[in-house]
N, C-alpha and C positions, 0 to 999 in steps of 0.2 A: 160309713160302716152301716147304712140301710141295708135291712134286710125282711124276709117272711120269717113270721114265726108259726112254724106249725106244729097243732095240738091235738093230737091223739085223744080218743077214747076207750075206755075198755077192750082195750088191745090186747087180743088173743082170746075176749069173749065172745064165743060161737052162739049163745043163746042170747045175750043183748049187744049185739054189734057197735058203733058207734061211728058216727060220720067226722072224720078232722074237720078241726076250724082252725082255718088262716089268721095270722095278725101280721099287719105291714110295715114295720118300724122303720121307719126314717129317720135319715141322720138330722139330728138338728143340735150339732154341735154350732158354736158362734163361727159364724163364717168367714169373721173380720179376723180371725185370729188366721186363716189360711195363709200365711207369711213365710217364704222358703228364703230365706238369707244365704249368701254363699259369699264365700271370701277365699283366696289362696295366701297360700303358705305363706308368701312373703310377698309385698305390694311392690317390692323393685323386683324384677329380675334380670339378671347379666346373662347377656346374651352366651350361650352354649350352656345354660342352665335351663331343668323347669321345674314348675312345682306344681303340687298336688289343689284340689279345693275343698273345701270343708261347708258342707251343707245344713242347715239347723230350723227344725220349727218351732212356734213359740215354745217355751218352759211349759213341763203338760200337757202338752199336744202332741199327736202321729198320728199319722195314714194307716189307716187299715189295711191299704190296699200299695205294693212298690209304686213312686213315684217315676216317670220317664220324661228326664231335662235334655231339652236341646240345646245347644252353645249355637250361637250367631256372633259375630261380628258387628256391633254397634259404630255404623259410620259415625254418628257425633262424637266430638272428641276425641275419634281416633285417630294418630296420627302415626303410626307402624304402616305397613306396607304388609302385603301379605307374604312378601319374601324374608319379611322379619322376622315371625315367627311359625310354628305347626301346631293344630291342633292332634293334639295325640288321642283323644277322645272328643265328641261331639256330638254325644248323647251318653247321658249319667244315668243310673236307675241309681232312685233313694229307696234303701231297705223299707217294707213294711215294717210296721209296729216299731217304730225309733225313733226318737226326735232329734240326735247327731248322727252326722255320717260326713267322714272324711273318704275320699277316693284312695282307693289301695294304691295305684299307680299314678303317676304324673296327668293332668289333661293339657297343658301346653307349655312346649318348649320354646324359648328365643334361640333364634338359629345365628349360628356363626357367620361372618363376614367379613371381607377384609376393606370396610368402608367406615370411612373419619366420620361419627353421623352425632347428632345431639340427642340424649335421652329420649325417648320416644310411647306416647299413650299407647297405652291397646285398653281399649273398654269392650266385654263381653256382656253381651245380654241373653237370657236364659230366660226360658218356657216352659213350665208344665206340659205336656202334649197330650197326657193319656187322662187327664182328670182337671174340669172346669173349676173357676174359681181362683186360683189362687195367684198372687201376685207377687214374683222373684225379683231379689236384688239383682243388678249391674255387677260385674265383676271389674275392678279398676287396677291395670298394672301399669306398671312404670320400663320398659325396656332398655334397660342401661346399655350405649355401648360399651363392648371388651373392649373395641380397637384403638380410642382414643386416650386409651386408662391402659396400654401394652406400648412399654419406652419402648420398644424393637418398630413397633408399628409409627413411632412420631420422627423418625429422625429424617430431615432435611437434607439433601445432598444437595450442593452448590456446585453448579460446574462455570469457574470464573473464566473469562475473555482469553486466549493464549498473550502472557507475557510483551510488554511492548507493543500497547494501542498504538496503530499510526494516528496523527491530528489528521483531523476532516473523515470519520469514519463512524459508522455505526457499529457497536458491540453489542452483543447480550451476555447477560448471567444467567443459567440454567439454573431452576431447583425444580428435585424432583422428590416424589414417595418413595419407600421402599417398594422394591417388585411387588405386583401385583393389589397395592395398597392404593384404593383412592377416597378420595373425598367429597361428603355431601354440602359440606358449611365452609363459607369461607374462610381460609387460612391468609390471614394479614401478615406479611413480610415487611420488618421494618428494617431501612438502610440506613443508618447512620454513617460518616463518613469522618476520616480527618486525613491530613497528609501534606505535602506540598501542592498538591494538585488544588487548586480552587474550585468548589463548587459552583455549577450556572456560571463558571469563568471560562475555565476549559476544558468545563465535560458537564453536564447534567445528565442528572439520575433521579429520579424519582421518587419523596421521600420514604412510600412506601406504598406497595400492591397487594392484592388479592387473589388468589386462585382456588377455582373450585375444581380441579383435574389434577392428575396426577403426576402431571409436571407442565411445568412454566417455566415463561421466559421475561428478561424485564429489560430495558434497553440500555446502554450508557450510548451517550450519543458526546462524541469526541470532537472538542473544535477546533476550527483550524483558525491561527493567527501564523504574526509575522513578527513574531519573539524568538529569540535563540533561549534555551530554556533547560537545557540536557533533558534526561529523565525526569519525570515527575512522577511522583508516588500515589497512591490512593489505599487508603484502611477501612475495611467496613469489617463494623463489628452486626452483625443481622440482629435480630429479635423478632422473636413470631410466637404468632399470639389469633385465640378466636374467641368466639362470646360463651367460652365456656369453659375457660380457667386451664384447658388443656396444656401438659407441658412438653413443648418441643425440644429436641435436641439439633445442632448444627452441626455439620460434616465437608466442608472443615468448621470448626470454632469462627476464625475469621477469614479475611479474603483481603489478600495484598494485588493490587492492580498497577500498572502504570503506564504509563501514557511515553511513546515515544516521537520526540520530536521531530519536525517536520524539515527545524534550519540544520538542527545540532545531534549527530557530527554532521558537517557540512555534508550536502549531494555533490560526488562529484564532478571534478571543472569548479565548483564555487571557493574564493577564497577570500578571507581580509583584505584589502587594500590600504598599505602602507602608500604615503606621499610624504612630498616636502614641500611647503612653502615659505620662501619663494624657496627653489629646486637647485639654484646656484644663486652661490653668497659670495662675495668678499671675504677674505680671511679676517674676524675681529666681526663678523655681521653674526645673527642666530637665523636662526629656521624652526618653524611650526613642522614637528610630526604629526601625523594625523594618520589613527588607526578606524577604518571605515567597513561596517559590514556592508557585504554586494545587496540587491537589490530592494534596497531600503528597508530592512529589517531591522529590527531593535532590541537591544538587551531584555531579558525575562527575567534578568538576574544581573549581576555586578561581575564582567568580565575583564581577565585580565592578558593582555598582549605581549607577550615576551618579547622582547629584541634585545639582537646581537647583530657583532660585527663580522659582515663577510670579510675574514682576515685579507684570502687570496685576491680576491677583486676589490682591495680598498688597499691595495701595499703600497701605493702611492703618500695614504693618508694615515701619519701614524698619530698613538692617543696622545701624542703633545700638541695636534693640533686643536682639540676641543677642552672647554672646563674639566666636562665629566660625559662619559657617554649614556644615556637613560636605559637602567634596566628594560623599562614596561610603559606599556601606555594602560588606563584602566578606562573602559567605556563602561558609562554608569548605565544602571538600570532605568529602562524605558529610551536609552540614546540610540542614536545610529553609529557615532564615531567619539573616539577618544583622544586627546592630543597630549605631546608636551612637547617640552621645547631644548634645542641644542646649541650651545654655544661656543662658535667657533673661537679661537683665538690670533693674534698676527704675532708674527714674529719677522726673525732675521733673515728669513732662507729666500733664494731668489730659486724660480721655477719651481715649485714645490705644488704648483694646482695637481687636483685629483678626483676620483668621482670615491664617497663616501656609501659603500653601498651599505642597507641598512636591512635584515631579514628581522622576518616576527614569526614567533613560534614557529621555530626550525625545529623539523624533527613529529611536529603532532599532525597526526594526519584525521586525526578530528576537527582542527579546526585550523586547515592552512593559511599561512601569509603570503600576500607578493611581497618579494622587497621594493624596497623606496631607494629611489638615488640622489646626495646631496653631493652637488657640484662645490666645491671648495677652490677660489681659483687664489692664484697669489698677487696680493697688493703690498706687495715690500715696498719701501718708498724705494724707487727704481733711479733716483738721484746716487743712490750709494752701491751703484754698479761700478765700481770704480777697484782695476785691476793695474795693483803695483807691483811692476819686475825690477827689480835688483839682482848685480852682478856679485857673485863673491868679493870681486876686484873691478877697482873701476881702472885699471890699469893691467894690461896684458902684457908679458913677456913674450918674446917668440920662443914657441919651443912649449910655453904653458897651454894651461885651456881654464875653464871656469865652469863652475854650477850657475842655472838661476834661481833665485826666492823670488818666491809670486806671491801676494799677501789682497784681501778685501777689508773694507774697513773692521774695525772692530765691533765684534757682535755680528758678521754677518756672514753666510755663507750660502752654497749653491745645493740644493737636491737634486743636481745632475753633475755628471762632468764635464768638465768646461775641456774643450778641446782650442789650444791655442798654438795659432799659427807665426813663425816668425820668417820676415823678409828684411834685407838689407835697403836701409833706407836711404835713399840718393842725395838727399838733400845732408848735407855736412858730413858728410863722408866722404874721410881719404883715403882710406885701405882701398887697394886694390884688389880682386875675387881669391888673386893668388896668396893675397898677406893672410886671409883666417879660412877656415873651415869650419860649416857648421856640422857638427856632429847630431845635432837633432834640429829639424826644421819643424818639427810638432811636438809639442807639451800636453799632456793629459794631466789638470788640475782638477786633484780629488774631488766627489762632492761631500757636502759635510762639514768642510776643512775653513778654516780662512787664511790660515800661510802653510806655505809649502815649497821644500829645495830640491830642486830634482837632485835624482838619486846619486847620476852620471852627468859628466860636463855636458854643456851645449853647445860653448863656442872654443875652436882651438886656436892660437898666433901661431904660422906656420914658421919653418925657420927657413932662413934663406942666406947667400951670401951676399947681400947688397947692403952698403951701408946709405941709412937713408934718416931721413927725419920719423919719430914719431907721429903717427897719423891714426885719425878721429875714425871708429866705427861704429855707428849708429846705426840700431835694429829697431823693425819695427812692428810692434806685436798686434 
């Protein structure tokens, strides 16, 4: 506030005039005291907000004269971007004669943005321009992001693999921002996982990644073995998370995955392979089933092998020939093949061999069987082939006739029919062709059966007029 001071003399005395004298008053106010502090409104500001600043000289003290402050940008410790924020003003005038003065209007706004960013400095530093001397605080603000602190702006979208991984394949999971939304700080995706699927067994997945863009991808990388295994499953529950407490949400919640196998349901053309060993038995011997997956493959899981009897192509073999016929065979887990075992039985019947065919999961076309064939042949003790023909009579009248009973031992009979032939036997025979007739020269003896009388005579005594001796006819079957 220097200034002249000038002093008149007998002013408007025309007889003693008088010459002014100058005095030069200089300011010599303390100069230390020349201190312009400035602070705004508030030291955080959220972005789409601004605030004003509030200027002050010591208690006591003002400027004689408006003060004119520049705003600069203080590269130390600033870490805003200059798309972070706008100066709205960048030169303040401080009222003369006042020692406060807030700004009528805003002088910087945080500008809006659709970017994931972390709190962020902005230090402003300010200059007297128009008047030496004085030395201005720093302005220090805090730039809060809106974005990371707006749930509509954190939500995750997950775009999971389509349904039924093949093995031997590489997948991804997508996540991405919402439209238009990205990100400056890393966002940590964590995978946890549970399910039948094994991890690092038959898929690895990574336990958890970072993206700084707006959408990402993260790998499942699907293995290939040589397990039958069905469907396998996979659960991931995500969590995500960055160094700065923000809270995500997930779209979906969780993510159901599953892995589809490579053996099961079988590829086309491949099936079980049912056998027998040994493949033909002796009736009274067993035989090993043996259920085999095709090209050495192995259970992932505890498999189980249906069988049944092909009725039409085993009608030879009925269930009195075996103990008991086996539901199932079960191939354990980590095996290639499963067995069990059949046991024939012997009996009375002569010709009775037959082939046992044997089918395994009839009907699933996920996981087909060949049949198996078990040869069954017949070991009847072949000594007691022994075929007795009796006459109703062992004496014929002329003019009669007679049945025969045909009988096997006891306990024994035939699974075919026995076709049996009769011829007159020359040897002790005195009938002449013309003394009998046979009425049937073939017999068909049931199979099944062990005696039986035919229905109808087989031999007639013819009648004649000749008186003659009784005489021997022997047949021979």
């Amino acid at each position: 506030d220097e200034g002249a001071l000038i002093i008149d003399g007998n002013k408007g005395d025309v007889n003693m005039p008088a010459r002014s004298a100058s005095l030069y008053i200089k300011d010599n106010t303390d100069p230390t005291q020349k201190k312009l502090t400035i602070t705004s409104d508030s030291s955080a500001l959220t972005e789409g907000n601004s605030t004003r600043f509030k200027m002050s000289l010591p208690a006591g003290y003002h400027s004689a004269k408006p003060l004119t402050i520049a705003l600069t940008t203080k590269a130390a410790g600033t870490e805003a971007a200059g798309t972070d924020f706008q100066y709205l003003q960048t030169s303040i005038t401080f009222p003369q004669d006042t020692s406060v003065f807030t700004t009528v209007s805003p002088v910087i706004k945080a500008l809006v943005d659709q970017i994931i960013e972390k709190d962020e400095q902005l230090n402003i530093a300010a200059a007297v321009t128009n008047s030496p001397g004085y030395t201005v605080t720093d302005v220090s603000l805090k730039i809060n992001d809106a974005t990371r602190r707006d749930a509509t702006k954190t939500v995750i979208t997950f775009t999971p693999p389509a349904a039924g991984m093949p093995e031997n394949t590489t997948q991804q999971i997508g996540f991405k921002l919402p439209a238009g939304v990205t990100t400056e700080i890393p966002i940590k995706v964590s995978l946890p996982t549970t399910g039948v699927a094994t991890r690092n067994t038959d898929y690895s997945l990574p336990v958890d990644t970072s993206f700084t863009t707006a959408t990402a991808a993260i790998e499942v990388k699907v293995a290939g073995d040589i397990l039958v295994e069905d469907v396998e499953d996979i659960h991931i529950t995500p969590a995500i998370s960055d160094l700065y407490g923000t809270t995500y949400t997930f779209n979906p919640a969780s993510l159901d995955l599953t892995i589809k196998d490579a053996q099961y349901p079988f590829p086309a053309g491949d099936s079980v392979l049912l056998s027998c060993t040994p493949d033909s038995v002796n009736e009274g011997q067993s035989s090993v089933i043996t259920a085999t997956f095709p090209h050495g493959w192995k259970a992932g899981k505890a498999w189980t092998i249906n069988l049944t009897k092909d009725v039409v192509k085993s009608a030879a073999i009925g269930n009195d020939r075996y103990v008991s016929f086996p539901a199932s065979i079960s191939i354990p887990v980590n095996g290639t093949n499963g067995t069990t075992t059949i046991q024939t039985l012997s009996n009375g019947v002569f010709s009775d061999e037959g082939a046992l065919i044997i089918d395994g999961n009839k009907g699933d076309v996920n996981m087909p069987a060949r049949s198996a064939s078990l040869y069954i042949k017949d070991n009847t003790d072949p000594t007691q082939k022994k075929l007795t023909i009796t006459s109703d009579s062992s004496a014929l009248t002329e003019g009669n006739s007679t049945r025969f009973k045909m009988s096997l031992p006891a306990g024994y009979h035939s699974a075919k029919p026995l076709t049996i032939a009769l011829t007159t036997k020359a040897a002790g025979t005195e009938a002449a062709a013309t003394d009998f007739q046979y009425l049937q020269t073939s017999i068909t003896f049931p199979q099944d059966t062990s005696v039986f009388t035919t229905v109808s005579p087989v031999i007639k005594a013819l009648v004649d007029q000749i008186i003659e001796k009784d005489e021997q006819l022997n047949i021979a079957a």
